[in-house]
KOLKOLSE-369749 format. One line per 10 residues: their letters; for each residue x negated, y negated, z of N, C-alpha, C. Coordinates in steps of 0.1 Angstrom, whole numbers, plus 5000, padded with zeros to 4 digits. Layout:
a) X/Y/Z/X/Y/Z/X/Y/Z | ...
***
This chain:
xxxxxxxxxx) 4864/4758/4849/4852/4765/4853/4850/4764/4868 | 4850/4752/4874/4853/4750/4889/4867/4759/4898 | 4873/4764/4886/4881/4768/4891/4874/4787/4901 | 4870/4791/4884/4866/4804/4887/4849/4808/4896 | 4841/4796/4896/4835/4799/4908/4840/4798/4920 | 4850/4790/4924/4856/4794/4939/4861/4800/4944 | 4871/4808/4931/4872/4821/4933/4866/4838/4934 | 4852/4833/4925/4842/4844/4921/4837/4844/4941 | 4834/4832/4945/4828/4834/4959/4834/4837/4965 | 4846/4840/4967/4857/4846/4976/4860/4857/4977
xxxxxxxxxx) 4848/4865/4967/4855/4881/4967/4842/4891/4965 | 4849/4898/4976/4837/4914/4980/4842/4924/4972 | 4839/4933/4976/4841/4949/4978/4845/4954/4986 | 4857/4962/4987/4867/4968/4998/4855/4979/5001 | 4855/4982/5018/4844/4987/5025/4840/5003/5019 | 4857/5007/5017/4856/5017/5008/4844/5021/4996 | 4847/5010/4988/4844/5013/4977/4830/5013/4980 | 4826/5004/4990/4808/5001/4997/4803/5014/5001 | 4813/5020/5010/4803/5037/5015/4800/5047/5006 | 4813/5044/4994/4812/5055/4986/4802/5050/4974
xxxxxxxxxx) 4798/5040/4972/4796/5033/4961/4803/5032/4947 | 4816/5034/4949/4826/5030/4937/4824/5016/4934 | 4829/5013/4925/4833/5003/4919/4845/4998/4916 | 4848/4989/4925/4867/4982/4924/4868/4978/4911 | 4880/4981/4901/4886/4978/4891/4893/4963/4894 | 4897/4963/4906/4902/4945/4912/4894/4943/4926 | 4888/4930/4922/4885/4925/4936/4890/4924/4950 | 4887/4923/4957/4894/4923/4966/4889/4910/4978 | 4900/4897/4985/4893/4887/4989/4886/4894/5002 | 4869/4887/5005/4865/4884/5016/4871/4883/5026
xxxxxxxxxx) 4872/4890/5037/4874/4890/5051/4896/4890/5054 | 4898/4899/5038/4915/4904/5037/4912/4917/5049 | 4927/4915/5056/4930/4928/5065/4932/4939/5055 | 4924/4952/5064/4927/4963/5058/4931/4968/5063 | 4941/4977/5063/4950/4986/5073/4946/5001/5070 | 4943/5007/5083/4935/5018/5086/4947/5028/5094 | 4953/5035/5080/4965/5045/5085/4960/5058/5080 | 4965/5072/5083/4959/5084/5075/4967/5085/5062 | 4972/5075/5053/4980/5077/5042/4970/5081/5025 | 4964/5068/5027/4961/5069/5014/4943/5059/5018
xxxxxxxxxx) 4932/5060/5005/4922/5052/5006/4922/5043/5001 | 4930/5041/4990/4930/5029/4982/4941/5021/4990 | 4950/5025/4998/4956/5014/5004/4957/4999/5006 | 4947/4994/5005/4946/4980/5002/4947/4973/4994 | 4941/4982/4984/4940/4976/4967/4953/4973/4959 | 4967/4975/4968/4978/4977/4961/4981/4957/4961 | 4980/4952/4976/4979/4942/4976/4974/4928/4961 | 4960/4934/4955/4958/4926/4944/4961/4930/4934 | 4970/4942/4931/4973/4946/4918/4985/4937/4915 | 4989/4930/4919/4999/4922/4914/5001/4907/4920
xxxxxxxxxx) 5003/4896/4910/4993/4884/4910/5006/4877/4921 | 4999/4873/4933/5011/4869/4941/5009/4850/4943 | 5016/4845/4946/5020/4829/4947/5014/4830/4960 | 5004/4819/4961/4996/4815/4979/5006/4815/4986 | 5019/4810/4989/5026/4809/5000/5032/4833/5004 | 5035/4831/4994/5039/4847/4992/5027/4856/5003 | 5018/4850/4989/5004/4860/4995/5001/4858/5010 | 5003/4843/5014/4995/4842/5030/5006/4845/5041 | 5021/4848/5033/5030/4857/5044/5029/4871/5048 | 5028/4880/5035/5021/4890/5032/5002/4895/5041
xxxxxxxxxx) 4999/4885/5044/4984/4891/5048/4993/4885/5068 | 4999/4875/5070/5002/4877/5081/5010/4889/5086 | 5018/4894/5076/5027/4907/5079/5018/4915/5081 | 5004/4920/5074/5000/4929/5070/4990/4930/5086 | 4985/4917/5089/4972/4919/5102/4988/4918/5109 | 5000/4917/5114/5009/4927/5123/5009/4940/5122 | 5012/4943/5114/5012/4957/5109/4995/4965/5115 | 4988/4956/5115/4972/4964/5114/4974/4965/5132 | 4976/4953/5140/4974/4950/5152/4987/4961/5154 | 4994/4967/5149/5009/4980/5155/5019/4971/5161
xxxxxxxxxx) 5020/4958/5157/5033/4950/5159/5040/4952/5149 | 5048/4961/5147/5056/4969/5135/5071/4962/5133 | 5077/4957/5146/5087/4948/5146/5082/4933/5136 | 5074/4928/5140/5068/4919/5141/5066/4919/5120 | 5060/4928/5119/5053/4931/5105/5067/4931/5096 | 5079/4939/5104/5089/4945/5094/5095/4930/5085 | 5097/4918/5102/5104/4907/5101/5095/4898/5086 | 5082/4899/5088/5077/4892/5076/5076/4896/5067 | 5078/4910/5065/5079/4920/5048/5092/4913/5046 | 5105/4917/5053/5121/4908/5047/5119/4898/5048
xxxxxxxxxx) 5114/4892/5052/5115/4876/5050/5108/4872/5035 | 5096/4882/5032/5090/4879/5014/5103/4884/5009 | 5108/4897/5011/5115/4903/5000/5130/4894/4996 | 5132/4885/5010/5145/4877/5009/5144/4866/4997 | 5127/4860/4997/5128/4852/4985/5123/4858/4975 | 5114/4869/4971/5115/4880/4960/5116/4893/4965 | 5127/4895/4959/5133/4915/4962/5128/4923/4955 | 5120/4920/4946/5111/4927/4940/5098/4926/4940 | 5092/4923/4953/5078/4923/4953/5070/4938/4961 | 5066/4947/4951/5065/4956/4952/5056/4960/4965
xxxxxxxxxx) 5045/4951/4967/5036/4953/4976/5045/4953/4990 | 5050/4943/4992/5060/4939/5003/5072/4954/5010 | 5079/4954/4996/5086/4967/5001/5077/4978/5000 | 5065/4981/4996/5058/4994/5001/5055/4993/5017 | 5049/4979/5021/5044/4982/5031/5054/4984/5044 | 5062/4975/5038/5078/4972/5051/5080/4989/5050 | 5082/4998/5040/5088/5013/5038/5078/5021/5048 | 5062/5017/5049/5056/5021/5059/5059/5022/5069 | 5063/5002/5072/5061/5002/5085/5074/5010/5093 | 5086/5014/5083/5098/5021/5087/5092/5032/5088
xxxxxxxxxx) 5085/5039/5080/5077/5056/5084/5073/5053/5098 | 5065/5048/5098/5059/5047/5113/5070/5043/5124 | 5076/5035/5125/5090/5037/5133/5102/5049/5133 | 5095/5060/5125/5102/5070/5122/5117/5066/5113 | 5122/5059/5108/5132/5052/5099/5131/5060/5085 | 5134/5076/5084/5125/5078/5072/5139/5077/5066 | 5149/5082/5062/5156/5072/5052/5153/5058/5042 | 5155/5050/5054/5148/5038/5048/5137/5037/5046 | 5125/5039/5053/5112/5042/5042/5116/5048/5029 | 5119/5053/5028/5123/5061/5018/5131/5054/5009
xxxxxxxxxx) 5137/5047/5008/5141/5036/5001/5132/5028/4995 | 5128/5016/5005/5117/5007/5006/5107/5011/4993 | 5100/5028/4995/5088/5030/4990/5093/5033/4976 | 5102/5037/4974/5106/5045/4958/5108/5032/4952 | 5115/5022/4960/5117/5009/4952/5101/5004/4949 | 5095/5007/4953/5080/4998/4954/5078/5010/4938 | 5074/5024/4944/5072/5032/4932/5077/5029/4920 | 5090/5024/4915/5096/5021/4907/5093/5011/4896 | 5087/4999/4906/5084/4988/4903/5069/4988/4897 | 5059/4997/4904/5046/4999/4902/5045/5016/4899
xxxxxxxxxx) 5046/5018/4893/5046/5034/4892/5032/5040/4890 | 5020/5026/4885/5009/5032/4880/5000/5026/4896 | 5008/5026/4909/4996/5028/4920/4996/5040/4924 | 4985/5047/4928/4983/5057/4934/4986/5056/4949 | 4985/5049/4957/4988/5044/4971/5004/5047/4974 | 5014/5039/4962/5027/5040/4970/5029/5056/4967 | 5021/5060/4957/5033/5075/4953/5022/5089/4962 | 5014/5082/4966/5008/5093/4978/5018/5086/4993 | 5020/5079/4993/5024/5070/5006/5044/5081/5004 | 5046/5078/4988/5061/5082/4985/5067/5096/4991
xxxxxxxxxx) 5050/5103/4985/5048/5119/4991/5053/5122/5003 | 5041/5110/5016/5039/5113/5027/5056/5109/5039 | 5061/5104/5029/5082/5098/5035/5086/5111/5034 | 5089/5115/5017/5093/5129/5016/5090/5141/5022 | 5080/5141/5031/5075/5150/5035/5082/5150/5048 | 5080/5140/5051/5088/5140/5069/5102/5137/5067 | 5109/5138/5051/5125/5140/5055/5122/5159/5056 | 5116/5166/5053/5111/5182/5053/5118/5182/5034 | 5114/5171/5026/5117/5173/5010/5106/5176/5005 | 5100/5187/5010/5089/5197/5003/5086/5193/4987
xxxxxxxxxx) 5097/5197/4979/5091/5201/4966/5087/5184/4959 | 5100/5173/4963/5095/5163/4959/5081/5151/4967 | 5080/5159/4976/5067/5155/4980/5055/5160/4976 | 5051/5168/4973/5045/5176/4960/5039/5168/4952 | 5055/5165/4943/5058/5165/4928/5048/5150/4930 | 5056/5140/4943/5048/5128/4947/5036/5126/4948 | 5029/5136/4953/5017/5136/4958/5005/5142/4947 | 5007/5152/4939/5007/5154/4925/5003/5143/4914 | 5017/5134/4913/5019/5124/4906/5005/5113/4913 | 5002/5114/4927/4994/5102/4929/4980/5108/4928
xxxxxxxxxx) 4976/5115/4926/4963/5125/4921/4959/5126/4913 | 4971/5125/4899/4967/5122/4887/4964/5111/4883 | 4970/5096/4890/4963/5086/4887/4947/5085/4896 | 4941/5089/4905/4935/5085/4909/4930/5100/4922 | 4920/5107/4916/4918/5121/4924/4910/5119/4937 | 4903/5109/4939/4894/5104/4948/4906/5097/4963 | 4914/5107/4963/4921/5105/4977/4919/5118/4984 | 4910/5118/4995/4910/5128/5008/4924/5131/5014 | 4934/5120/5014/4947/5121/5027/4952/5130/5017 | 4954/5122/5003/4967/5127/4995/4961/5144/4990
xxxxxxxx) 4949/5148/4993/4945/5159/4986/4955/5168/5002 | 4949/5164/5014/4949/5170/5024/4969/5173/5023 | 4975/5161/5022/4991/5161/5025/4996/5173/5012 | 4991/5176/4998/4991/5183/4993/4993/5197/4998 | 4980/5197/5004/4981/5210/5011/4994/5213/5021 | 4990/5203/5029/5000/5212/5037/5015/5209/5033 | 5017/5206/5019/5031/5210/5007/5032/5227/5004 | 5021/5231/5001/5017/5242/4999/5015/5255/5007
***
C-alpha cells in the first residue's frame, strides 16, 4: 500500500491532455521531459506504455532531455546504449529512429521506427512518426497507409491529420 501512494504522488497529466481536457489512459510521471517536435501529440505517452526497469527508464529520460535540448549525437549514443542491453525496447528504437529523421538518416530511421512499430503496433505515435520517415524517403502510398493506420488508433492528432494531407 505504501508502495502505491508514492507512486500515485508522482504522477500528473501530460500538458496535453490539460489544455485539451482529455483524459490520459496512462499516467504520466511529474516533471518527465516532453519533446516538442511537429510529429505527433501523444508523443510522450509512448514512453509509459511499456513497463520499463529504473536503471533502463532513467537512461531513457537522459536520452530523451538530449534529444529535447537538439543534442541528437548525444541522444543517439544513449538510445544504443539501452538497445545494446535490450534490442527490443520499443520506446528506445522509436526515438533513436527520430533522432536519425532529424539528422536526415532516413534509411535508418526507417528501420529503427518499423522495428519500434512492430513491436508496439497499437501506438499511435510510432505509426504517425512511421508515416512521417516514409514520407521523406518520397514513399507516398506507404506513408498514407502509415499515417491512416495511426488515425485509426487515435483521431485526435493535428500533425498526423495535417502529414495526411500533404500524402494526398
Amino acid at each position: 500500500k505504501k508502495d502505491k501512494e508514492d507512486t500515485a504522488s508522482t504522477l500528473s497529466v501530460s500538458p496535453w491532455a490539460w489544455r485539451t481536457g482529455a483524459r490520459c489512459a496512462r499516467p504520466i510521471p511529474a516533471g518527465f521531459p516532453y519533446l516538442r517536435y511537429p510529429l505527433c501529440s501523444s508523443y510522450p505517452r509512448t514512453l509509459m506504455s511499456s513497463l520499463l526497469e529504473s536503471e533502463t527508464r532513467r537512461r531513457l529520460i537522459e536520452a530523451v532531455q538530449a534529444h529535447q535540448a537538439g543534442e541528437l549525437d548525444a541522444a543517439e549514443t544513449g538510445y544504443r546504449a539501452i538497445l545494446v542491453a535490450t534490442p527490443d525496447q520499443p520506446d528506445a528504437l522509436h526515438y533513436l529512429g527520430m533522432a536519425l529523421y532529424q539528422k536526415e538518416d532516413y534509411p535508418q530511421a526507417l528501420e529503427h521506427v518499423s522495428r519500434a512499430r512492430a513491436l508496439k503496433p497499437d501506438d499511435p505515435a510510432i505509426a504517425a512518426n512511421l508515416g512521417l520517415v516514409h514520407q521523406a524517403l518520397g514513399q507516398i502510398a506507404e506513408a498514407e497507409m502509415a499515417l491512416r493506420s495511426s488515425l485509426a488508433l487515435e483521431e485526435v492528432q493535428p500533425e498526423a491529420w495535417y502529414n495526411l494531407g500533404l500524402c494526398l
